[in-house]
Biotite code that builds the C-alpha atoms (Angstrom):
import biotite.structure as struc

atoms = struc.array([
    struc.Atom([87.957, 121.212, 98.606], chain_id="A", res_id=1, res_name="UNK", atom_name="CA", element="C"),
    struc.Atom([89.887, 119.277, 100.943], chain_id="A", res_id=2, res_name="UNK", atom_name="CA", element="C"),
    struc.Atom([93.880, 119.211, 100.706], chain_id="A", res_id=3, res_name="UNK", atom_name="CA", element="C"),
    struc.Atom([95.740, 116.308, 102.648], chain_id="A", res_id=4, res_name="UNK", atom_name="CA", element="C"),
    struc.Atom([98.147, 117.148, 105.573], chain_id="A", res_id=5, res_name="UNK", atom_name="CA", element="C"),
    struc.Atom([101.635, 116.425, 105.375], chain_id="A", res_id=6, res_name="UNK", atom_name="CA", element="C"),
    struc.Atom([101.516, 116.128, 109.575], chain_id="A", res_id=7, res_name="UNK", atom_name="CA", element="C"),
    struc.Atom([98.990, 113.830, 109.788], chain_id="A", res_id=8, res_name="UNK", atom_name="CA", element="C"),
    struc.Atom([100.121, 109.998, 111.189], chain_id="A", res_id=9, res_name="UNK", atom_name="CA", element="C"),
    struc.Atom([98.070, 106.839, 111.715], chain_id="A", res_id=10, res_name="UNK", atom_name="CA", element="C"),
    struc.Atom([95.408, 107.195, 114.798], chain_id="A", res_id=11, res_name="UNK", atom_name="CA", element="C"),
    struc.Atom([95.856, 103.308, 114.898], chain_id="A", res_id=12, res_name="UNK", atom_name="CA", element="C"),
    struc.Atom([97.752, 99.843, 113.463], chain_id="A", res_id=13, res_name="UNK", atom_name="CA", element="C"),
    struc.Atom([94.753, 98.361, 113.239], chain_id="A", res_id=14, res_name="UNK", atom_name="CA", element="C"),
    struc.Atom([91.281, 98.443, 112.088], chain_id="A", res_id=15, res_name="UNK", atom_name="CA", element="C"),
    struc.Atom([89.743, 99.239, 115.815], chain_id="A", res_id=16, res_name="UNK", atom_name="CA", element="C"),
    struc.Atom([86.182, 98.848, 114.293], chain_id="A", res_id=17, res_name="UNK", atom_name="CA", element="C"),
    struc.Atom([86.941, 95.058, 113.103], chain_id="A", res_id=18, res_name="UNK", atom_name="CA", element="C"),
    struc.Atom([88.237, 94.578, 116.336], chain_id="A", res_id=19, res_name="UNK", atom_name="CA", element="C"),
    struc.Atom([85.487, 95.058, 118.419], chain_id="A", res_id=20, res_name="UNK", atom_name="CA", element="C"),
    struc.Atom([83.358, 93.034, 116.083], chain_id="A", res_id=21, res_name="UNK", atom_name="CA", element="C"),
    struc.Atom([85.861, 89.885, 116.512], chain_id="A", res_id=22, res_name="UNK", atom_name="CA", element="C"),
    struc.Atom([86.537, 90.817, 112.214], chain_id="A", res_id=23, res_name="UNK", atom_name="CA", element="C"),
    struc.Atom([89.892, 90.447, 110.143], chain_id="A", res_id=24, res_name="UNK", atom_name="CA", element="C"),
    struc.Atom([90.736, 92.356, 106.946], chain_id="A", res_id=25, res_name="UNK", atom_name="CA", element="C"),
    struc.Atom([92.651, 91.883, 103.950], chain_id="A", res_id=26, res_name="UNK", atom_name="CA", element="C"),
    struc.Atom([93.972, 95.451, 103.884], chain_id="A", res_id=27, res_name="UNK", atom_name="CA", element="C"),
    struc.Atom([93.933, 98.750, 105.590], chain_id="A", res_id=28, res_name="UNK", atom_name="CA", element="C"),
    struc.Atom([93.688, 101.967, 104.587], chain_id="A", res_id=29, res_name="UNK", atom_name="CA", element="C"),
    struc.Atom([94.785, 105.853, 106.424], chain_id="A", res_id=30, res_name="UNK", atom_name="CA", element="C"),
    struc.Atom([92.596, 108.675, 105.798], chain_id="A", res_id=31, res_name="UNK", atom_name="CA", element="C"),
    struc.Atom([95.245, 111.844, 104.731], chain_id="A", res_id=32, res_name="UNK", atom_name="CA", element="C"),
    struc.Atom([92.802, 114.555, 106.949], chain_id="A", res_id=33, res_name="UNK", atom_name="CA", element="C"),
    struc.Atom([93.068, 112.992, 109.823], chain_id="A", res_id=34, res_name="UNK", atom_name="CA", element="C"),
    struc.Atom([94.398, 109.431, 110.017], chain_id="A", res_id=35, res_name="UNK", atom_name="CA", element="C"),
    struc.Atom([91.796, 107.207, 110.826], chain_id="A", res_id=36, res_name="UNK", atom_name="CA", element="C"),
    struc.Atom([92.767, 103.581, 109.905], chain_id="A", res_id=37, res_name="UNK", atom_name="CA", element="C"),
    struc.Atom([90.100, 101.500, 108.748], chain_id="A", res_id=38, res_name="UNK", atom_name="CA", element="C"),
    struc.Atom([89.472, 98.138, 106.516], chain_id="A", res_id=39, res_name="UNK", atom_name="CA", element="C"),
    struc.Atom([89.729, 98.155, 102.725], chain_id="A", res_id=40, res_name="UNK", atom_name="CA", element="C"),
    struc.Atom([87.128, 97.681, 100.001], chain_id="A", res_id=41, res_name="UNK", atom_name="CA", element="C"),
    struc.Atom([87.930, 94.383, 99.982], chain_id="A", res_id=42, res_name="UNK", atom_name="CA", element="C"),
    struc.Atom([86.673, 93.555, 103.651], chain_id="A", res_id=43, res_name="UNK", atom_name="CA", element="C"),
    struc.Atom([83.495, 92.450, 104.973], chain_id="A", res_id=44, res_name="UNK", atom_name="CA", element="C"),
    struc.Atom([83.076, 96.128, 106.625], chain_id="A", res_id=45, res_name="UNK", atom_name="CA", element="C"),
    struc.Atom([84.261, 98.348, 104.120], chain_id="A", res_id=46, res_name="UNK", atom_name="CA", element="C"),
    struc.Atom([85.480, 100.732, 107.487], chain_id="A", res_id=47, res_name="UNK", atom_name="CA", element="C"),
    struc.Atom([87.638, 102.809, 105.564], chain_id="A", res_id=48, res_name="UNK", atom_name="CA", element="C"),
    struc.Atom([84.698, 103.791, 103.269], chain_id="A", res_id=49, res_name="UNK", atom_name="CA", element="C"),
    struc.Atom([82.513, 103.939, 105.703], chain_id="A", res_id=50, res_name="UNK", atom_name="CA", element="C"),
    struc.Atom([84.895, 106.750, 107.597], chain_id="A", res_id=51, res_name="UNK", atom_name="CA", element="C"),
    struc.Atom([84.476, 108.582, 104.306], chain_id="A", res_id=52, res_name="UNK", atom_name="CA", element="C"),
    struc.Atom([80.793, 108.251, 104.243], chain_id="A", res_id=53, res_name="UNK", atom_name="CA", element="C"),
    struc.Atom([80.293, 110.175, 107.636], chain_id="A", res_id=54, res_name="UNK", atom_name="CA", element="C"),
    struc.Atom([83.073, 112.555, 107.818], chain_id="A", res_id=55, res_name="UNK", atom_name="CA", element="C"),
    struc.Atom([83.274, 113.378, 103.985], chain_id="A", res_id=56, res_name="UNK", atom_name="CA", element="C"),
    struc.Atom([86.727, 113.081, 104.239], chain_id="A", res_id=57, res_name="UNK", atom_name="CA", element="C"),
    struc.Atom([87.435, 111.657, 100.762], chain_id="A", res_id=58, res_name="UNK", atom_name="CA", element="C"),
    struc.Atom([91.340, 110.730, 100.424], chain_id="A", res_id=59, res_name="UNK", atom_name="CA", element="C"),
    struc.Atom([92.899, 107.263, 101.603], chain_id="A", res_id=60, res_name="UNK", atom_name="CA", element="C"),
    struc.Atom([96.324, 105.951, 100.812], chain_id="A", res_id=61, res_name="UNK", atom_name="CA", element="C"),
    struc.Atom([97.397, 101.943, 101.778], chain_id="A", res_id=62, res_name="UNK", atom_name="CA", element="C"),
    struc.Atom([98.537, 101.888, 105.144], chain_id="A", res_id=63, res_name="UNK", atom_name="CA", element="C"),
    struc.Atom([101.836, 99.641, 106.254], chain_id="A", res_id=64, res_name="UNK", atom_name="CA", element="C"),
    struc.Atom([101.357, 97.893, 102.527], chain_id="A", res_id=65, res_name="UNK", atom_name="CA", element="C"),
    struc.Atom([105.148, 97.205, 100.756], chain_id="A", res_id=66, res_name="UNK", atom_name="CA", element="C"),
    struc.Atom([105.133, 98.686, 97.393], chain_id="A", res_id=67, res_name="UNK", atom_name="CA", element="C"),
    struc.Atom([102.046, 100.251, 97.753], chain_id="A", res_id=68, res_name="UNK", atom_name="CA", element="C"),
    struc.Atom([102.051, 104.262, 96.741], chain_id="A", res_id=69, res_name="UNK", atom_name="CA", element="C"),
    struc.Atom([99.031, 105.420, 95.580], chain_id="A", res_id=70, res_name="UNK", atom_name="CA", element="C"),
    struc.Atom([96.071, 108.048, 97.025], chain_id="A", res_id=71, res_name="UNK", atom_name="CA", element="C"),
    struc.Atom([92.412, 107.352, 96.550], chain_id="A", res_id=72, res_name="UNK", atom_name="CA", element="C"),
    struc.Atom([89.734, 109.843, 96.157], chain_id="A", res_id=73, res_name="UNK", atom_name="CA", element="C"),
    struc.Atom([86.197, 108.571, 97.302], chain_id="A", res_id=74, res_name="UNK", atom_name="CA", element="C"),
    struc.Atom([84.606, 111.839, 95.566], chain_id="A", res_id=75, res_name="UNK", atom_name="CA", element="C"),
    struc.Atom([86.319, 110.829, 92.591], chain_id="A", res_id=76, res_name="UNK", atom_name="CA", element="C"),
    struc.Atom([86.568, 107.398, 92.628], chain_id="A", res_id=77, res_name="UNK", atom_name="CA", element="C"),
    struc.Atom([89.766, 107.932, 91.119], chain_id="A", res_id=78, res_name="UNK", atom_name="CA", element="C"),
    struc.Atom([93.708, 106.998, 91.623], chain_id="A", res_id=79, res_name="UNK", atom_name="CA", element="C"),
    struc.Atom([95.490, 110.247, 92.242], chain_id="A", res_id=80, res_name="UNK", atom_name="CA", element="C"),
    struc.Atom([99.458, 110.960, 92.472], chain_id="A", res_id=81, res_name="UNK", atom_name="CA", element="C"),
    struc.Atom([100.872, 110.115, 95.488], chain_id="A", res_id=82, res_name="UNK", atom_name="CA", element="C"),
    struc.Atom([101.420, 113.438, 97.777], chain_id="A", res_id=83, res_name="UNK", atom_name="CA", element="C"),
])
């Protein structure tokens, strides 16, 4: 079971993976274990997921989106309270 951390900040303001491929994204999102950044769903690279994929870390929230309060668990594929 993995609990988010209350600590844990943004490793980036960007998606540093669609970066070095030249790539733009709709949306990002902040991993809540340890606050990788990456690309939505909704983008070409799917970075965010793919973080998820090899680290098993399973919840995102949106990152600098207005409005926007919500956790995702991968696991789950479920909307959960925000923490």
């Amino acid at each position: 079971m993995y609990l988010a951390r209350a600590d844990v900040g943004p490793a980036s303001d960007v998606c540093g993976k669609c970066v070095a491929l030249g790539d733009s994204w709709p949306a990002l999102r902040m991993c809540l274990l340890c606050g990788y950044v990456g690309c939505c769903d909704r983008s070409k690279n799917k970075h965010a997921r793919e973080h998820f994929r090899e680290t098993g870390h399973p919840l995102i929230r949106p990152y600098k989106e207005r409005g926007m309060d919500w956790v995702w668990c991968y696991v789950d594929e479920a909307l959960l309270d925000p923490i």
